[in-house]
C-alpha positions, 0 to 999 in steps of 0.5 A: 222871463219877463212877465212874472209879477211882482213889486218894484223898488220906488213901489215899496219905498212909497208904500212905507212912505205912505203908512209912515204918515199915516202912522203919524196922524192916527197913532196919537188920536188913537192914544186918547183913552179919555175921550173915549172914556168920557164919550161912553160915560156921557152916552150913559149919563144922557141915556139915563137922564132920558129914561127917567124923564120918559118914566116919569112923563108915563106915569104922569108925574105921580110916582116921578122918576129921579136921577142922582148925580154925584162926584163919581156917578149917577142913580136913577130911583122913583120916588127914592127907590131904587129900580131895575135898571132896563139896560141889563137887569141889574139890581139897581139903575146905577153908575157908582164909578166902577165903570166911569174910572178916573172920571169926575162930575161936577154940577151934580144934584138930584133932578126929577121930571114933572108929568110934561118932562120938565126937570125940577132940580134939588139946587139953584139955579133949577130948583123950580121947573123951567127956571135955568138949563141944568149944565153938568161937566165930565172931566178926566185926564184934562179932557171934559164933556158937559151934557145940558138939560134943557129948561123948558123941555128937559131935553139932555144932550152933549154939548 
């Protein structure tokens, strides 16, 4: 009988011709681990950067929020003092490299906000509010993500 379905010989062959290419193109994109890796560190990082000038434009500046930046990590503190961290309830709002594997930052310091969100840095060339762009650079695997907090609003975002 000739009206039973099915599929022909040339369109098999072009089905496997056609996932051999994509194979090709996607399977090394999705290789990338570290891209991923930084990506999802950067998002933290610009989050909790975000939280602490929002805390401390709310509080008016009297009890400014801080965010602590070091070679494997962040903390966000108020007046030196470890908080709640709003995400999960943790003890503390931190990152101290557990989660960030393999991950390096440099440009680190400690940046507070004044009452109208602009970040007050604990090293030249921020070490008065508006006075420099803070740039600070993720690195892992030969990859890299720099987030900038801007000078004048203390705006953080990827580059």
């Amino acid at each position: 009988m000739r009206g039973e379905g099915g599929f022909t010989l040339v369109e098999l062959v072009m089905v496997i011709v056609l996932l051999g290419i994509l194979a090709v193109v996607a399977a090394p994109r999705l290789g990338n681990l570290a891209g991923y890796d930084l990506t999802r560190a950067s998002h933290d990082l610009i989050e909790a950067v975000r939280y602490a000038q929002q805390q401390s434009m709310t509080h008016s500046g009297a009890d400014p929020f801080q965010i602590t930046i070091t070679a494997s990590g962040y903390t966000v503190t108020q007046n030196g003092t470890a908080i709640t961290n709003p995400l999960n309830g943790a003890a503390s709002y931190s990152e101290d490299g557990t989660e960030w594997s393999d991950i390096t930052v440099t440009g680190g310091q400690t940046i507070s906000f004044d009452s109208a969100g602009k970040p007050n840095c604990s090293v030249t060339p921020c070490s008065e509010p508006a006075e420099s762009s803070v740039v600070i650079n993720l690195n892992k695997g030969g990859e890299s993500r720099s987030i900038t907090i801007e000078k004048f609003t203390g705006y953080a975002h990827q580059n």
